[in-house]
C-alpha positions in Angstrom: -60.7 -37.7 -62.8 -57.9 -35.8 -61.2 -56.2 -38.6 -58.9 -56.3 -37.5 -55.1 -53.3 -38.4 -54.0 -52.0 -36.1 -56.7 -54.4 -33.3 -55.3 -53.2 -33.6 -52.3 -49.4 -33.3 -52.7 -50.2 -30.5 -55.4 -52.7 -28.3 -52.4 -49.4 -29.4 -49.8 -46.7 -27.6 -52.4 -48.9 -25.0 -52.7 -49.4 -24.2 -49.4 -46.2 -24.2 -48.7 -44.9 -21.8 -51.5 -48.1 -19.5 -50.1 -46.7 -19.5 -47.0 -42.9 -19.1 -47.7 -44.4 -15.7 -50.3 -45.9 -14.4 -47.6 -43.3 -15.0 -44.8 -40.4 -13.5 -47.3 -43.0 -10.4 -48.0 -42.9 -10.0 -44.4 -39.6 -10.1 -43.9 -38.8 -7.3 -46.9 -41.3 -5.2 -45.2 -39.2 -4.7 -42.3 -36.9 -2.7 -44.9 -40.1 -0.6 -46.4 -41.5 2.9 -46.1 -44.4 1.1 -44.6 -46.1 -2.0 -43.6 -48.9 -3.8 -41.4 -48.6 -6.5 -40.4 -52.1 -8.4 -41.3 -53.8 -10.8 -43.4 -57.2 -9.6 -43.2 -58.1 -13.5 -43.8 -56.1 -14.3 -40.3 -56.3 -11.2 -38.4 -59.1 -10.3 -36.4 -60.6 -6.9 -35.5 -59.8 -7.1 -31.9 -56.3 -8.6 -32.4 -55.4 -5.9 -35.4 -51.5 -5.4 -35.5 -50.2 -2.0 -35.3 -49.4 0.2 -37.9 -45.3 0.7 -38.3 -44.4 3.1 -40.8 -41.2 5.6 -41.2 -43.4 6.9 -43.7 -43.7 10.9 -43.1 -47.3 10.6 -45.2 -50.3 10.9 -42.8 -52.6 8.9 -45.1 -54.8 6.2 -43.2 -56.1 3.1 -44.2 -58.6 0.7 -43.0 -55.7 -1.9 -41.7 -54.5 1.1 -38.8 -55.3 0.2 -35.7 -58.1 2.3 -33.4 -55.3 2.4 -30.9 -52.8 4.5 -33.1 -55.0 7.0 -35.0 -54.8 10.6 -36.6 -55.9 14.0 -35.0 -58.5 16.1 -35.2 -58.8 19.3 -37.3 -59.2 22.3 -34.7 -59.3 25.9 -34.4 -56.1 26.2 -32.9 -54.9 23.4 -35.8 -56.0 23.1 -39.1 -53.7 20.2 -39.7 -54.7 16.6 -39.4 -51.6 14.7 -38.7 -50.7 10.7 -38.5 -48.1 9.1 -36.0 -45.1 8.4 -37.6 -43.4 5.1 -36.3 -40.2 3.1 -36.6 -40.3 0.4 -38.1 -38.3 -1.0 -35.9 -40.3 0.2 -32.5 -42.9 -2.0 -30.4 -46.2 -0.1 -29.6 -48.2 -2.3 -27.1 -52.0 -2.6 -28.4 -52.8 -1.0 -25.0 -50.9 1.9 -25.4 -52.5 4.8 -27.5 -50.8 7.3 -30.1 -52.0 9.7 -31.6 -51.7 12.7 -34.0 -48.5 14.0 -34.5 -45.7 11.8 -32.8 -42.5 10.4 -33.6 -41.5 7.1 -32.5 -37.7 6.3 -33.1 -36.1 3.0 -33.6 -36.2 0.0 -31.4 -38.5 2.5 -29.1 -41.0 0.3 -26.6 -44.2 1.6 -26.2 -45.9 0.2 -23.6 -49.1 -0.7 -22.0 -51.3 2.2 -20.9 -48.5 4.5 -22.4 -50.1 7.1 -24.3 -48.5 9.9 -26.8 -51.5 12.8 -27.7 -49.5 14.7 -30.4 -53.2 16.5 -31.2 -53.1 19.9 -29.1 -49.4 20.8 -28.9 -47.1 19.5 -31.9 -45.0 17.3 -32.8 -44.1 15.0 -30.3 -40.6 13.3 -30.3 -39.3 10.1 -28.9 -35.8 9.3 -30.0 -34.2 6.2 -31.0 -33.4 3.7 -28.6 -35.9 5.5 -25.7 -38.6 3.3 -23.7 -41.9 4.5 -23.1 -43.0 2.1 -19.9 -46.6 1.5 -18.7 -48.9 4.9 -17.7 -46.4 6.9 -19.5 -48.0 10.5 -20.6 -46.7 12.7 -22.9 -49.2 15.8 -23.7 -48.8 19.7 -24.4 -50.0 22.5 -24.3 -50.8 24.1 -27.7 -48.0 25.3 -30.4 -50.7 27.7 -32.7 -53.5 29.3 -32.1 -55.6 29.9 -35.4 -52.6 29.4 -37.3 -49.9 31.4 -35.2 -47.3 30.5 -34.0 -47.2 31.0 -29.9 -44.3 31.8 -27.8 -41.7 29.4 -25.3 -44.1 26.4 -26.6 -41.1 24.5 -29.4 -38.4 23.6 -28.1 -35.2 23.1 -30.7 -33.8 19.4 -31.5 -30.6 21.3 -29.4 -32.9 22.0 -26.5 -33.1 25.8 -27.2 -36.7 27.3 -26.3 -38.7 29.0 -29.6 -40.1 32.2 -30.1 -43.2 32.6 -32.2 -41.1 34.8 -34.8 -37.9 32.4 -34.8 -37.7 30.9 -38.3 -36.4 28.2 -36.4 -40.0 27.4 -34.9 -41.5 25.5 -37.9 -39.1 22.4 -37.1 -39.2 22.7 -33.1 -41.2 20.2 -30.9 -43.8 20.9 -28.2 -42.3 17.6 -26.5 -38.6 17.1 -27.7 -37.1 13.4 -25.8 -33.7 13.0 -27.1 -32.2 9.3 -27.8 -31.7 6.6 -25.0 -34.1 8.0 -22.9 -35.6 6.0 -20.2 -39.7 7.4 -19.1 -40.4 4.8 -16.3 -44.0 4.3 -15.2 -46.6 7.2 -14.5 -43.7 9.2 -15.8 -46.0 12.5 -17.0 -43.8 14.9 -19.8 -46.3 17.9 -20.9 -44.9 19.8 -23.2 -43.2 22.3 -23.3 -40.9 20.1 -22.0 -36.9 19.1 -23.6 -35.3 15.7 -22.1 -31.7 15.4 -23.3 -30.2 12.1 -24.4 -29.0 9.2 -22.0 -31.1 10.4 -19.7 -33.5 8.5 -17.0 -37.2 9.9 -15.5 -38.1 7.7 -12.4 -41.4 6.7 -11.6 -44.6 9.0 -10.9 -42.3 12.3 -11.8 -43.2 15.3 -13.9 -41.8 17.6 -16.3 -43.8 20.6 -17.2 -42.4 23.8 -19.3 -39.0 22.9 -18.3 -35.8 21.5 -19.8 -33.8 18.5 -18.9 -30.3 18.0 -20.1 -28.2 15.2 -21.2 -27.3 11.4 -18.7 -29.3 13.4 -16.0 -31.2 10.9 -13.4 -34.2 12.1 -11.6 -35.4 10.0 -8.6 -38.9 8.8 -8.7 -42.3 11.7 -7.4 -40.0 14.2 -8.3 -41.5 17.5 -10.1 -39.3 20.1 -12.4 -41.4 23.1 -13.6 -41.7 26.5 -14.1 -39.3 26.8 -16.6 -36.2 25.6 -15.0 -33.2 23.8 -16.6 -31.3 20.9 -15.2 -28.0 20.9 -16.3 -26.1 17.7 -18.1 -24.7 15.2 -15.3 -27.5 16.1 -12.8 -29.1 14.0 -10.0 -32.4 15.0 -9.1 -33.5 13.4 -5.8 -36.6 11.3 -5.0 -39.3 13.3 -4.3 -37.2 16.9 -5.1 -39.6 19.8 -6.6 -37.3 21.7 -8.5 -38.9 25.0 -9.4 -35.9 27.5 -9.4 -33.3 27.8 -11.7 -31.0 28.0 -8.1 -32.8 24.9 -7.1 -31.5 23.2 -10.0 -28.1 24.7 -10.7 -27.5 23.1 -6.7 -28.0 19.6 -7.7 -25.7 17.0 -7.2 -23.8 15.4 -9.7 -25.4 11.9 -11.2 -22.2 10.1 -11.1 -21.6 8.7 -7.3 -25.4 9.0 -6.7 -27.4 6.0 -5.9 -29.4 6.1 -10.0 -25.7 6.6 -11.8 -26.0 2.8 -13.9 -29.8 3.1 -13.8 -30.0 4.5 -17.4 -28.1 1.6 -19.1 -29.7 -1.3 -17.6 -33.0 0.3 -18.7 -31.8 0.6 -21.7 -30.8 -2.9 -22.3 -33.9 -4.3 -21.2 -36.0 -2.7 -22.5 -34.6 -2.7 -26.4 -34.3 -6.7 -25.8 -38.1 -6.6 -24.9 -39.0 -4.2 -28.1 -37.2 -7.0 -30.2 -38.7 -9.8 -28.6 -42.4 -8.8 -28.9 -41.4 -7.9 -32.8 -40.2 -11.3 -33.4 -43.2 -12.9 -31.6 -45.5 -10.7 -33.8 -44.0 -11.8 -37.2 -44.1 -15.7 -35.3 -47.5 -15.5 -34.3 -48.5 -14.4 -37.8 -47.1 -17.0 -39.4 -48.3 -19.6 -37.4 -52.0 -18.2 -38.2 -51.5 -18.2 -41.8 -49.9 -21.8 -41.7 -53.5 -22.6 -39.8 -55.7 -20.5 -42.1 -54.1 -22.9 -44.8 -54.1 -26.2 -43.5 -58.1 -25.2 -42.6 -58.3 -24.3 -46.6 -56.6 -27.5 -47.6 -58.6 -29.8 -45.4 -62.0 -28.3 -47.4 -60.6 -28.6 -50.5 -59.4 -32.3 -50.0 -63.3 -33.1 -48.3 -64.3 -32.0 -51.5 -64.6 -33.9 -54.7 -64.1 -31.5 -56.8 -61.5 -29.8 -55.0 -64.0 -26.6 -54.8 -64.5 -25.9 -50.5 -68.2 -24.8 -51.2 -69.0 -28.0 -53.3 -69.6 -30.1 -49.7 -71.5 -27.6 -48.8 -73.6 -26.8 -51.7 -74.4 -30.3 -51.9 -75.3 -30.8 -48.3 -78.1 -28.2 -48.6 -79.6 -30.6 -51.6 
């Protein structure tokens, strides 16, 4: 008869080397083409972590999350298409991605955010950028029945694509350059550029127009019909900007009351995207330590060591 002291120390080591496996797998994973993080013995349906991948594949699995889910095949776009996340990112379980969109690194996605990269496509968010809550990024549709259609890709340089331009197959219908800040009920609906370093205040909207590089625009403000704000800009609260005379007018950004805005935003909100990571992989752990010690605790009831034994012979 196996000595139950002995059982117990042997279940104790062994639920400790289970847990240190699957906390080091965790922890490589972060340096992988792709990983969830789940155990589909801990996590529940409602409570599924989100799919973070760098992986350009658009293959699906039953561990992706309903909030974070591929597009449809249409007669404007044959292609079914996946998100494509950093690794690194945070995507709130209340925010909603789908089709084709790029999240960059250390990007926060969150609540109520939503990114539909499944009428025009792709949709880009750079590195180091923060989605905040109500954020809606949409376009209007790059093909129709396979062709390409005019002014709807912008370039990764911010120039607007013509149908022919070879240039077209790597443009974006929604291009948002690194270390942008999209503060709440921001809407950008593509075709739409937003340069790098650059801050969208609350409520505004950006529709089939460009903005440039460390611009600022105050919050209920509209820019539209094609316009460009030059680099360096300040777009006043409440401005509708729908002239390319309207625009070229604007103050500068630096001496205007949203100069710093940008890099405080910044800093916030890439701390936040790291602290929800970290409590992710903690909370994990801490369920599989749980799951475990529930395992050991049948397994030492038993005695046989078998967790159905108690229960078969409780039904005798």
């Amino acid at each position: 008869m196996i000595n139950p002291f002995k059982r117990c120390l042997h279940m104790k080591i062994n639920k400790n080397l289970i847990l240190t496996v699957v906390l080091i797998t965790i922890i490589m994973a972060t340096g992988s083409n792709q990983i969830f993080l789940k155990t589909s013995a801990v996590v529940s349906q409602q409570q599924q972590p989100l799919k973070i991948t760098n992986n350009t594949s658009n293959a699906t699995t039953a561990t992706t999350p309903t909030n974070i889910r591929p597009s449809v095949q249409t007669d404007f776009n044959p292609n079914v298409t996946s998100p494509i996340i950093s690794k690194t990112a945070f995507v709130d379980p209340l925010a909603v991605i789908i089709g084709d969109c790029e999240i960059g690194k250390l990007v926060l996605f969150a609540p109520f955010a939503v990114c539909r990269g499944d009428e025009g496509t792709p949709i880009h968010i750079g590195d180091y950028s923060n989605v905040q809550d109500g954020v809606i990024l949409h376009s209007l549709e790059t093909t129709d029945h396979g062709k390409n259609i005019d002014d709807r890709r912008y370039s990764a340089q911010g120039s607007l694509l013509k149908a022919n331009d070879t240039a077209f197959k790597n443009g974006f219908a929604i291009y948002v350059g690194d270390k942008v800040s999209l503060a709440h009920g921001t809407m950008i609906h593509g075709p739409a550029y937003v340069g790098n370093d650059t801050f969208v205040g609350m409520k505004s909207l950006i529709f089939n127009a460009k903005v440039g590089k460390r611009v600022a625009i105050g919050v209920s403000s509209t820019v539209t019909d094609g316009v460009t704000i030059p680099d360096n800009k300040f777009v006043p609260p409440g401005s509708i900007i729908t002239t390319q005379a309207q625009a070229d007018a604007l103050p500068a950004r630096v001496g205007s009351p949203y100069e710093n805005i940008n890099s405080f935003l910044l800093h916030v909100n890439q701390e936040l995207a790291k602290g929800y990571n970290a409590q992710t992989i903690h909370k994990l752990s801490t369920e599989i330590e749980d799951q475990l010690e529930q395992q050991e605790m049948l397994q030492t009831e038993s005695p046989t060591g078998n967790p159905n034994a108690t229960a078969s012979s409780s039904l005798k």
